[in-house]
C-alpha positions in Angstrom: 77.2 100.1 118.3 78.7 103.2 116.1 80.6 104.6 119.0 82.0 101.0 119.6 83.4 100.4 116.1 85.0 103.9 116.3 86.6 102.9 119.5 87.6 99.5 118.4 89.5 101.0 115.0 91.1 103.7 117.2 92.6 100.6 119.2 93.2 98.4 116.4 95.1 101.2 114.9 97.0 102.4 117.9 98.1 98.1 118.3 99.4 98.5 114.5 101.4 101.1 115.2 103.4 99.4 118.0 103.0 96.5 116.3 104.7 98.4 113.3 107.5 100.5 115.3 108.4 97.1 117.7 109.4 95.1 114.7 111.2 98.2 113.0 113.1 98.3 116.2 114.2 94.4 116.7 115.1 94.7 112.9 117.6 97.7 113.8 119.1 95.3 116.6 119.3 92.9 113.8 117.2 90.4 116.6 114.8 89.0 114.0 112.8 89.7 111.1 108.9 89.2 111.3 108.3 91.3 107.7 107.4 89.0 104.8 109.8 87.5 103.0 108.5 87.1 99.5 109.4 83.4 98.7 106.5 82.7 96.5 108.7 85.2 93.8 111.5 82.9 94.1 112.3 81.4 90.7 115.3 79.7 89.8 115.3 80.3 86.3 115.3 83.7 86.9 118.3 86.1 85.3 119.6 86.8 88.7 117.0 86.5 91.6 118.0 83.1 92.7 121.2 84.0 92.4 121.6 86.7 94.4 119.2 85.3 97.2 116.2 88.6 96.2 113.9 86.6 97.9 112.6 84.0 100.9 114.5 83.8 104.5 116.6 86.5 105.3 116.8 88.0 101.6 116.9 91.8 100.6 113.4 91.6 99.7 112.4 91.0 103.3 115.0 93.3 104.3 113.2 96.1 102.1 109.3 94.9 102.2 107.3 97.4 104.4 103.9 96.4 102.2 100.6 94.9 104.0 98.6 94.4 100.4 98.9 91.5 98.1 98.7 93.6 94.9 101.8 96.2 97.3 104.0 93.1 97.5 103.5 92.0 94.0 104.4 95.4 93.0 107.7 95.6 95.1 108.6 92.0 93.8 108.4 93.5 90.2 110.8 96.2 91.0 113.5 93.7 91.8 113.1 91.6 89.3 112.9 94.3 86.4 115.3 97.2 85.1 113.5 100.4 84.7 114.2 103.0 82.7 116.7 106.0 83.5 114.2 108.2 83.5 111.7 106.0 85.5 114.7 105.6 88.3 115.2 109.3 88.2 111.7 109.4 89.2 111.3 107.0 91.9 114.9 108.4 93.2 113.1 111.4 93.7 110.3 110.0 95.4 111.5 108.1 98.0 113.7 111.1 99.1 110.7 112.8 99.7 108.8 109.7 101.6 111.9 109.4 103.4 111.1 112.2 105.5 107.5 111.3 105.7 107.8 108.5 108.2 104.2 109.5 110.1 102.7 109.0 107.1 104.4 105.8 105.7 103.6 104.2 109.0 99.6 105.2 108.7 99.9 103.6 105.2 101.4 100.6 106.5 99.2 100.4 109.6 96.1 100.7 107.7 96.8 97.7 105.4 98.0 95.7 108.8 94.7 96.1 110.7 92.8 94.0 107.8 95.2 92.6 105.5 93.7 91.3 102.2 95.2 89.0 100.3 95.0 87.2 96.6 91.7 85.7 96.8 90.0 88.7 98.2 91.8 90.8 95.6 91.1 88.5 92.5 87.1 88.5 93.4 86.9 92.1 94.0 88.7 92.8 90.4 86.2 89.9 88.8 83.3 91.6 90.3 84.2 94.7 88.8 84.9 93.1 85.1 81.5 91.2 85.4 79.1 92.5 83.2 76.2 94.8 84.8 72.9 93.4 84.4 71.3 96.3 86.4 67.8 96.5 87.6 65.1 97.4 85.5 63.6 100.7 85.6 60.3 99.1 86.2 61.5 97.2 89.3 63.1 100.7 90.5 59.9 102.7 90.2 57.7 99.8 92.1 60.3 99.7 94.7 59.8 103.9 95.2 56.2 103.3 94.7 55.1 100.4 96.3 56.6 101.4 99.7 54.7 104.6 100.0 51.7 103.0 98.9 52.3 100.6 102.2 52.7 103.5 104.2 49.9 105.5 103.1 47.0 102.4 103.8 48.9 102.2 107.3 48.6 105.5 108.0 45.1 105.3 106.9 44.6 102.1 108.8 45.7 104.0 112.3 43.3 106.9 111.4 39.8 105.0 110.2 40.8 101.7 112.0 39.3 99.5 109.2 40.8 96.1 109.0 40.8 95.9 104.8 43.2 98.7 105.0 45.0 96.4 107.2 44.7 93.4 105.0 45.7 95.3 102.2 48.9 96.3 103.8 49.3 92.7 104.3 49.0 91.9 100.4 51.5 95.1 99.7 54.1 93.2 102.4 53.5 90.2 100.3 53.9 91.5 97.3 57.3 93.8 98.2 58.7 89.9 99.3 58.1 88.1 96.0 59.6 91.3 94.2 62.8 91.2 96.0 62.5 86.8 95.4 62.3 88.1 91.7 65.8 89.5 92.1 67.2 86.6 94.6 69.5 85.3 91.6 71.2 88.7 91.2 71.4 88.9 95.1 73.1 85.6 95.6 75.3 86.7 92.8 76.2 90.0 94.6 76.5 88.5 97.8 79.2 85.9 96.8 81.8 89.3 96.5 80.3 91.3 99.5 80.9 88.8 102.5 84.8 88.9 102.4 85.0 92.2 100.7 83.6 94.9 102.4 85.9 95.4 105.5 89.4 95.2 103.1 87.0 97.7 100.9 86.8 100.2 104.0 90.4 99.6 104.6 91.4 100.4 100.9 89.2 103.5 101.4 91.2 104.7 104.4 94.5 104.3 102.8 93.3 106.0 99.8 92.5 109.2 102.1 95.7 109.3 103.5 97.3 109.3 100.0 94.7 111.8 99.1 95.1 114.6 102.3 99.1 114.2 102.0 100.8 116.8 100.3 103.8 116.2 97.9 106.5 117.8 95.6 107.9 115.1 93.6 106.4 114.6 90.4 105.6 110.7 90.7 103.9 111.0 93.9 101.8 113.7 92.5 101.2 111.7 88.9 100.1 108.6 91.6 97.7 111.1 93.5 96.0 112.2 90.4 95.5 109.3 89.6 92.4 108.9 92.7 89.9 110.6 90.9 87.2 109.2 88.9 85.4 112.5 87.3 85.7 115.1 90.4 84.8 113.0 92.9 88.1 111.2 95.1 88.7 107.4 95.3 88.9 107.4 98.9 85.0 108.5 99.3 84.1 106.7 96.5 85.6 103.3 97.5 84.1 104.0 101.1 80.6 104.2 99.4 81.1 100.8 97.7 82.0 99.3 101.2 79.2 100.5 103.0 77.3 99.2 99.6 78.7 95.6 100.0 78.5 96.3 104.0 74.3 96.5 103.5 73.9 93.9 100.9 75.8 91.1 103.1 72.7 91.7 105.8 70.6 89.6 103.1 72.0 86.9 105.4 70.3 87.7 108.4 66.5 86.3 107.7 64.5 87.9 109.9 66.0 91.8 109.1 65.9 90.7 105.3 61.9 89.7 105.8 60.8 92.7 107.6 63.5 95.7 105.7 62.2 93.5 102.6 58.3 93.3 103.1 58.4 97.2 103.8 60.9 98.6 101.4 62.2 96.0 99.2 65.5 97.3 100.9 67.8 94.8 99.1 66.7 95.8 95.5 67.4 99.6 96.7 70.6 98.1 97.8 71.0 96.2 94.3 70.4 98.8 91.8 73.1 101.5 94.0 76.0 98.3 93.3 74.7 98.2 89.8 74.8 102.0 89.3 78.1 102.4 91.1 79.8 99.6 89.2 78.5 101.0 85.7 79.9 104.6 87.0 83.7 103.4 88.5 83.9 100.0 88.1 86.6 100.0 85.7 88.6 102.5 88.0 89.0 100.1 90.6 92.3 98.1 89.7 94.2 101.4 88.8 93.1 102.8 92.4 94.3 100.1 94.1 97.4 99.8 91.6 98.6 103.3 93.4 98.2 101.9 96.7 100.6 99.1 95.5 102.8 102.0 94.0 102.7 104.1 97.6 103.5 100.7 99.6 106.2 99.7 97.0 108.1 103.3 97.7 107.5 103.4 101.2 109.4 100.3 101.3 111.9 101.7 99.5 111.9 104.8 101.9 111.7 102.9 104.9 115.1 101.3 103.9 116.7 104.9 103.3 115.7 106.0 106.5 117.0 103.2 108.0 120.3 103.9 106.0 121.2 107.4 105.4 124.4 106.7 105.6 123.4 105.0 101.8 123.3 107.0 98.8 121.4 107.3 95.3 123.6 106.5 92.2 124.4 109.2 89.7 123.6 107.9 86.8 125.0 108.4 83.3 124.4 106.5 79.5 127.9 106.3 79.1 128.6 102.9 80.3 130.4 103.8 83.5 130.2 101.8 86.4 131.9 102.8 89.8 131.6 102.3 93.5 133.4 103.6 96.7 133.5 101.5 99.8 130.8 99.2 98.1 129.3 96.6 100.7 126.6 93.7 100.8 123.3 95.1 102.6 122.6 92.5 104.4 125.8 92.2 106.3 126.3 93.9 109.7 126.9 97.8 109.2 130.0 97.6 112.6 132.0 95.0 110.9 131.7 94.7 107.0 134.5 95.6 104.8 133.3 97.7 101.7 135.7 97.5 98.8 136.1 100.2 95.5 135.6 99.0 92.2 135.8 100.8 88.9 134.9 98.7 86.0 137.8 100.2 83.8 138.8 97.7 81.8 135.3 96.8 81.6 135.4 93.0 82.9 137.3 91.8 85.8 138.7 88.0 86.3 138.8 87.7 89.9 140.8 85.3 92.1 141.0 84.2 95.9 141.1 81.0 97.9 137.7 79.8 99.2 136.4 82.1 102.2 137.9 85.1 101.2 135.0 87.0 100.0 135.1 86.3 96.1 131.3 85.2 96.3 130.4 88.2 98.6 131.9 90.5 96.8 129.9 89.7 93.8 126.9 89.5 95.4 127.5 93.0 96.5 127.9 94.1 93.1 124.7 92.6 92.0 122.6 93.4 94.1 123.3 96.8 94.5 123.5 97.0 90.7 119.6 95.8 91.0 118.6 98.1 93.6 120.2 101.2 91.5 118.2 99.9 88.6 115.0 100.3 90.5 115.6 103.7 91.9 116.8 102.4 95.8 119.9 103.7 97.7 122.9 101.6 96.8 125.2 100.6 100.0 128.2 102.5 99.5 129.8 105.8 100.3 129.4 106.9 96.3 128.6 105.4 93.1 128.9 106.3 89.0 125.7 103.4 87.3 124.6 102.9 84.0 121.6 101.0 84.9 122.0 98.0 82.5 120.3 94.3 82.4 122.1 92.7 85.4 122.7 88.3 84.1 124.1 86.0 86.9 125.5 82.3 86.7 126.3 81.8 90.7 124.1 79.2 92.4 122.6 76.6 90.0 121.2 73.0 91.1 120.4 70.1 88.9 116.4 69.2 88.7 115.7 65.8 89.5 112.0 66.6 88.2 113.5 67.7 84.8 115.7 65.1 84.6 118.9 67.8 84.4 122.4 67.4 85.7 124.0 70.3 87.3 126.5 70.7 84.4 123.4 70.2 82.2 121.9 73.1 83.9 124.9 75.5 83.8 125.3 75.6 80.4 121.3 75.7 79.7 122.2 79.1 81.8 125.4 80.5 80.2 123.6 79.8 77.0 120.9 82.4 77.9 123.1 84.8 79.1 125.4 84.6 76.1 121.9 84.9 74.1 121.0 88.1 76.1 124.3 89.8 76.1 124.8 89.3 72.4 121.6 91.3 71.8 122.3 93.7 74.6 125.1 95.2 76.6 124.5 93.9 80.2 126.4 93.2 83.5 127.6 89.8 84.5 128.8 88.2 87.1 129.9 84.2 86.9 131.1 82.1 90.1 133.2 79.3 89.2 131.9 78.4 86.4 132.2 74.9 84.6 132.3 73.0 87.8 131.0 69.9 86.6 133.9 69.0 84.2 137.7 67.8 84.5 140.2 70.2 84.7 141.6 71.0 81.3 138.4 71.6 80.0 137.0 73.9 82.7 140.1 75.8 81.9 139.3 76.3 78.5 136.0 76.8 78.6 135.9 79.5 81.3 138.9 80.9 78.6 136.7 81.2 75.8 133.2 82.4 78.0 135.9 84.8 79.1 136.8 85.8 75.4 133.1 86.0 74.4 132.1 88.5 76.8 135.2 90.8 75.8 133.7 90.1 72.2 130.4 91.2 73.0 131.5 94.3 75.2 130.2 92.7 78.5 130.8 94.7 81.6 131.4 92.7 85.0 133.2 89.8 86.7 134.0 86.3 86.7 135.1 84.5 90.2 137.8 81.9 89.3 140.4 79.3 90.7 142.2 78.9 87.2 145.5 81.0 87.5 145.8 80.4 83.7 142.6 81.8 82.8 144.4 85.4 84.3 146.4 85.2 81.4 143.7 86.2 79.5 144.1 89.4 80.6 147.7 89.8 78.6 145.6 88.9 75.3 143.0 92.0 75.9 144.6 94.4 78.3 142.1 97.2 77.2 139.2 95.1 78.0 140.3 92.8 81.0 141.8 93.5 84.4 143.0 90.7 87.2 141.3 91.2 90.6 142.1 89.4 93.7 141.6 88.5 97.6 144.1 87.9 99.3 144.4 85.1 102.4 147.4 85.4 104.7 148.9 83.0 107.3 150.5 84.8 110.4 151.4 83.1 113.4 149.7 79.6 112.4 146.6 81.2 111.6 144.7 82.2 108.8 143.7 85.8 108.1 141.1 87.4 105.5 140.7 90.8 105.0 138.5 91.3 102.4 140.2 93.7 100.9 140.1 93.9 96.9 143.6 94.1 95.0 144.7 94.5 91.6 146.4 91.2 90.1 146.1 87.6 90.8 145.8 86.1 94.1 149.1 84.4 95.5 148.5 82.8 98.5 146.8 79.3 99.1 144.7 78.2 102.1 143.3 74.8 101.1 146.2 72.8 102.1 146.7 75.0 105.1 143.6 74.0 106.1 143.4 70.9 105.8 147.0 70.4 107.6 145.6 72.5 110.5 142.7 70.5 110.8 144.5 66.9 110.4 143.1 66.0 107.0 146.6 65.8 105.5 
């Protein structure tokens, strides 16, 4: 039976592997995409995450996620949805650089969590069973279940020597005896045994994963800070969560009745069993959710790594405090590396109004510039050739709906939105990026409106873009020409056909495509 199981997780883990390596590869071909996709995250009242499509089908979090644990995903969701600190995205800059090069041991990590994957339930009841109080077992039920097992073997042994039956009728009332003992404890057990059932294989997975961090060697200051962390007194994580599993792994054979009766009868074996959970949860109990917080941590930046490797043509942002924000050849990541069109951007003046006809890469383009403003603010590679960040809050207005459930118009819901970003970049200087904003008004006052959004973020120093079919709202720009620049993209018509190039100009866009259109396609 031992030599089985070791043969059967050899196997399991050589199928993760390949398992692991064959979706990397159709990934690369850009064939499909079986990693998870993170859609329970999805929030549409989020600052940007909706927005910029972070999660569900197709989305840069699938792109990026590498994780097999709940708490792993969790933790990778919360890197894209926060900005960390500069000295927090120094940190995990350096990190991944070093896991980068560390793919044998990313892919154990990841294979590991594959061959059992746990999930919320599991999680939550192992983290309540640590938090539950420990009752323990008495130190009079410990002695009689040292003593009273020797005292059943000595009148056996004496039984087989003098072969008088009251010895063995007295082993029969010490069998007894042991039984109602252990029915003494069968509250606790049934208590015990609600965690173990479900637990104690993801337990022996954790355990494995926690060697690997453990026997790995590393140089960069987080990883190392994340590896101390396995430790509860001098003893490692990985050996100690291993003991709990093999702990949970005995008291889950309380369900088999006829091993419980005779283990029972002879050596109260499930009280042993008992009073080892009790004594290990009093000892490291409340070391469990940070251990498993640094598996999270290891599969969060493995991610991260995973998507470097796959990219090196990406690069890490220098950062700076000095408000500076610059890219060279800056792209969307989730477009094809052969044919998109990176563009350069400087955001000197500090807010760009942007025009184009529809289809010419407006929406794109600021996309790009969100999301790679995200992924600098998290410490990931950025996709572009070079680029100057100051991490800051990134606030998007892009894709809004109206809510039926809330009873909110679309326009309703657009201003609920450029209210809370005017709110957050009154109190602090962000990035912003607005798509057409006002949509759901006439004309004239769209015009106006977008006018004075645009005037309030020059007011309150806001660095970024709006997207805009208005050619009067350029003339902004001649009002504060130290702290707004026209952008455009350009559509041209050659030979009866329309051309984008998706390149990025300075000034306002000239040609028109709608009525082309529609002439080409017999509308007009």
């Amino acid at each position: 039976m031992n030599r089985h199981t070791v043969i059967s997780r050899k196997r399991k883990r050589a199928e993760a592997i390949i398992a692991i390596n064959q979706d990397e590869i159709t990934h690369l071909k850009r064939e499909g995409n079986n990693f998870e996709d993170g859609a329970e995250f999805t929030d549409p009242k989020h600052e940007y995450s909706y927005d910029l499509d972070i999660f569900g089908k197709h989305s840069i979090f699938q792109h990026i996620n590498r994780t097999e644990t709940y708490k792993g995903k969790e933790k990778l969701a919360g890197l894209f949805l926060k900005l960390l600190p500069q000295n927090e995205i120094l940190n995990n800059q350096e990190a991944v650089k070093e896991l980068t090069i560390k793919p044998e041991f990313r892919q154990e990590i990841q294979a590991l969590g594959l061959i059992k994957k746990d999930n919320q339930k599991t999680y939550s009841k192992l983290i309540n069973w640590s938090k539950e109080k420990v009752v323990g077992v008495s130190l009079i039920s410990r002695l009689l279940a040292f003593l009273l097992p020797l005292v059943l073997l000595g009148l056996f042994t004496a039984y087989i020597v003098t072969r008088d039956t009251a010895l063995l009728s007295a082993c029969g009332y010490v069998f007894i005896f042991n039984l109602l003992l252990v029915l003494g404890k069968i509250k606790s057990l049934r208590n015990e045994n609600n965690y173990t059932t479900e637990v104690n294989e993801i337990l022996h997975q954790y355990s494995l994963i926690i060697n690997q961090i453990e026997k790995e060697k590393f140089k960069a200051e987080k990883l190392l800070t994340l590896q101390n962390k396995l430790y509860s007194g001098k003893e490692p994580a990985g050996k100690l969560i291993k003991t709990l599993s093999i702990l949970f792994s005995q008291m889950d054979t309380v369900g088999n009745v006829l091993g419980a009766l005779i283990m029972n009868g002879i050596f109260q074996y499930h009280v042993h069993i008992l009073a080892g959970l009790h004594s290990w949860k009093k000892q490291h109990a409340d070391n469990i959710e940070n251990w498993l917080d640094v598996i999270a941590e290891f599969e969060a930046l493995n991610s991260l790594a995973n998507y470097y490797y796959n990219n090196q043509d990406y690069i890490f942002p220098q950062l700076n405090t000095e408000y500076k924000i610059e890219f060279k050849n800056l792209s969307h990541p989730l477009l094809n590396p052969a044919t998109r069109i990176g563009n350069d951007v400087a955001f000197t003046p500090q807010f760009t109004v942007l025009t184009g006809s529809n289809m010419s890469g407006k929406s794109t383009f600021l996309r790009s510039l969100g999301l790679n403003m995200v992924l600098a603010g998290m410490g990931a590679p950025v996709c572009a050739d070079a680029a100057v960040v100051h991490p800051l809050p990134v606030l998007v207005s892009m894709r809004l709906s109206d809510s039926l459930a809330d009873s909110e118009s679309y326009f309703f819901a657009e201003i609920k939105r450029l209210k809370k970003i005017m709110d957050a970049v009154k109190n602090e200087r962000s990035f912003v990026l607005l798509d057409e904003i006002l949509r759901g008004t006439n004309s004239d006052d769209k015009r106006s409106g977008t006018i004075a959004v645009v005037e309030k973020m020059v007011g309150y120093n806001a660095i970024g873009a709006i997207a805009t079919h208005d050619v009067e709202v350029c003339e902004t720009t001649y009002k504060y020409p130290d702290s707004l620049v026209n952008r455009c993209f350009e559509a041209e018509i050659t030979h009866s056909e329309l051309y984008f190039d998706y390149k990025l100009r300075e000034g306002v866009c000239k040609n028109k495509s709608a009525t082309f259109l529609m002439k080409k396609q017999g509308v007009i």
